[in-house]
C-alpha positions, 0 to 999 in steps of 0.5 A, spaced: 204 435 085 208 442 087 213 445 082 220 445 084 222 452 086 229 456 085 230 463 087 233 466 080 236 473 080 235 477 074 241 482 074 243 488 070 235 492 071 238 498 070 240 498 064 234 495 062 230 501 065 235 507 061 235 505 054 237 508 049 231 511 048 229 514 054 237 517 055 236 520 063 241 525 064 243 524 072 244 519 077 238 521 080 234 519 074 237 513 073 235 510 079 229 513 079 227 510 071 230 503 075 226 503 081 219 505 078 220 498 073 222 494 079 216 497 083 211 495 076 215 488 077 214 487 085 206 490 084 204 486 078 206 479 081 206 477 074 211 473 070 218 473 066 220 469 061 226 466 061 230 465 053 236 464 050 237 469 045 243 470 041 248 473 044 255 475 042 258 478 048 255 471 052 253 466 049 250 462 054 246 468 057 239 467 059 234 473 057 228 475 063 223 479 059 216 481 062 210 483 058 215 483 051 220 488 054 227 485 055 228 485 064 235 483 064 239 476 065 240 470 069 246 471 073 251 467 071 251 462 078 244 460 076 246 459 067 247 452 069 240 450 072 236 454 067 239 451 061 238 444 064 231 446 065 231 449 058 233 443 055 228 439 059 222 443 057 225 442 049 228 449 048 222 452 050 221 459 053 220 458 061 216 462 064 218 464 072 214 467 078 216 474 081 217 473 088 221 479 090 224 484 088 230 486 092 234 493 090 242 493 091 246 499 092 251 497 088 247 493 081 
């Protein structure tokens, strides 16, 4: 029996890759932080979860975490279907394959 697929898009990596805690200073490092956590994604083939956290700026946001590090989020196109997938699987995290990675030039 195959599972069904939809292609997702997890958005807002960037700011994923330059915390607060990490503060790179130029442009330059920015983008160098976000491609080398989009590479360790591409490379590693593994898996994000997919939850609904409490979110006060957006309450129907879904969060994609990898090895217990926050990613970034669904896009808004796709909230709709993740949270019908979530409700059919009890409210329990998804778990969701990495199939590409695609850099924009603008997020």
């Amino acid at each position: 029996m195959s599972r069904p697929t939809t292609i997702i898009p997890i958005v807002g990596v960037q700011y994923a890759a330059n915390s607060k805690s990490i503060a790179p200073q130029t442009e330059a490092e920015r983008d160098a932080h976000t491609l080398a956590l989009l590479n360790r994604l591409q490379t590693a083939g593994g898996r994000v979860m997919l939850i609904a956290p409490s979110n006060r700026h957006n309450p129907n946001a879904i969060l994609a975490r990898y090895m217990g590090m926050s990613v970034g989020y669904v896009s808004d196109d796709y909230l709709e279907v993740v949270h019908r997938a979530l409700k059919k699987n009890g409210g329990r995290p998804l778990l969701a394959d990495i199939t590409e990675v695609v850099v924009y030039e603008h997020g």
